[in-house]
C-alpha positions, 0 to 999 in steps of 0.5 A: 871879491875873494872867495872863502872855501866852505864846500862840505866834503860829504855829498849825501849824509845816510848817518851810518854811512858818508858818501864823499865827494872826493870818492864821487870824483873817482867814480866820475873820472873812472866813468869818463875814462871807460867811455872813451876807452870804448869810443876809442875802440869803436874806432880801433879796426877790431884791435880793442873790443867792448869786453876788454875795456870793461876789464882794463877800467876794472884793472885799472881801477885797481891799480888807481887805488891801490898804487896811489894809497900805498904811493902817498904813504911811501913818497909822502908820510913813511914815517906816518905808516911805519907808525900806523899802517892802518892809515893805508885803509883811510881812502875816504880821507884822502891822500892819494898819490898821483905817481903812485897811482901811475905806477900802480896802473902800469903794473895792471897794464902789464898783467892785464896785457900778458892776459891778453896777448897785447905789448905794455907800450900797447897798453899804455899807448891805449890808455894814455888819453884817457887818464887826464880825465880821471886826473881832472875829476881827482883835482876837483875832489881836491878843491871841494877837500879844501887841500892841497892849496898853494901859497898866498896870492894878491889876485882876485883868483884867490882863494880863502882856504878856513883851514890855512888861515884867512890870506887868500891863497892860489887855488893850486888845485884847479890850475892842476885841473886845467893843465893835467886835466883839461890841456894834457887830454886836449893834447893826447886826445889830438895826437891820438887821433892818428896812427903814431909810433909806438910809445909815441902816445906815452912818451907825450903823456909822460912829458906833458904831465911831468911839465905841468905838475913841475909848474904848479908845483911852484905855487902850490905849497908843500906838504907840512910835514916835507917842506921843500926838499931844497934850495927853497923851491924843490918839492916832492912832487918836482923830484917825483916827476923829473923821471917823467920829463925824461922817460918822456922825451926818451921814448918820443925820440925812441919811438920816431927813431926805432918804430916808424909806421909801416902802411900807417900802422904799428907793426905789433897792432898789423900782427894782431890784425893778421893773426885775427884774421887769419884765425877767422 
């Protein structure tokens, strides 16, 4: 039997005030990702400590949002902002940009590391598995907005979406759940169990979720306003996260290549640990 969509998109009705379900599944994802930051520094042999996970959530965060707002309006509707820039405000309503919010991320990785005297691929190497879960919870939000949506289907996994008519689509939204959520931190969670190269982590980040957002993207339908880019099958999100796949492999293939551990450990991360123990 075929579902039909018809999740209210607000989670709890104060009159004046709307709280969301799309702003909860942010506050999900972001609380997810704090408690592995610090399960992961627990075990980090004094590189990371509990103060600098709180802040990094909190830089973080900034970058999520701000990067992924301004993100989807320049990647996705410029001529809508141009025209309106207030749009930029209207986060209650949608309208993030995962590449966007990934770059955002990745300037607050910089300051934030600079501030503490840790290298970007440090940083980045640190956070890679944790934003597959903030991912997965976007992706759920996603679902319950009703957008999103992909192109018809015939299988019973299909979807009625009210606002996309009465063909039942893919559920686009949850297959993004499950690959760039569930299957890429699965990935990232085991191959950062050890020690690995530096960029080794982010290389493996950047290539998985490249590759999987690639393949969905071939269900899920365009935005209406873009369609396909060309050839009938080239979207947005494709061009977007071509870079990814390639920036990917670049930095595997570097960080095996020009990083080798040394004692089973990166050498910037020894440094760190000499210097503090030096100092103590």
């Amino acid at each position: 039997m075929v579902y039909t969509h018809n999740i209210d998109k607000v989670a709890l009705d104060l009159g004046a005030v709307q709280i969301h379900w799309y702003g909860l599944m942010y506050l999900v994802g972001f609380a997810l990702a704090w408690w592995l930051a610090n399960s992961r520094a627990a075990k980090s042999q004094g590189l990371w400590n509990k103060d600098q996970v709180s802040d990094l959530i909190f830089y973080g965060a900034l970058g999520v949002v701000i990067g992924g707002r301004v993100g989807s309006m320049l990647f996705y509707y410029f001529d809508d902002f141009i025209a309106r820039p207030w749009m930029l405000l209207k986060v209650w309503e949608g309208g993030m940009s995962f590449h966007g919010g990934l770059l955002g991320v990745l300037v607050a990785m910089f300051v934030y590391g600079r501030k503490i005297n840790k290298s970007f691929f440090q940083m980045t190497d640190f956070i890679a598995p944790l934003v597959p879960l903030g991912l997965g919870a976007g992706r759920i939000g996603n679902f319950i907005n009703g957008e999103l949506y992909g192109k018809p289907t015939d299988g019973s996994w299909g979807v009625i979406f009210p606002n996309a008519g009465v063909e039942p689509r893919h559920p686009s939204q949850l297959y993004e759940f499950a690959l760039e959520g569930v299957v890429l931190f699965l990935i990232l969670y085991w191959f950062s169990q050890k020690p690995r190269p530096r960029m080794a982590v982010s290389g493996v980040f950047l290539l998985g979720y490249g590759l999987f957002r690639s393949l969905v993207e071939f269900v899920r339908l365009p935005d209406d306003h873009l369609q396909y880019i060309a050839f009938d099958w080239l979207t947005m999100g494709q061009i977007l996260s071509l870079p990814m796949i390639i920036l990917g492999l670049v930095f595997i293939i570097l960080a095996y290549q020009r990083y080798p551990l040394v004692n089973g450990i990166n050498s910037d991360d020894q440094a760190f640990l000499d210097k503090h123990k030096a100092s103590a």
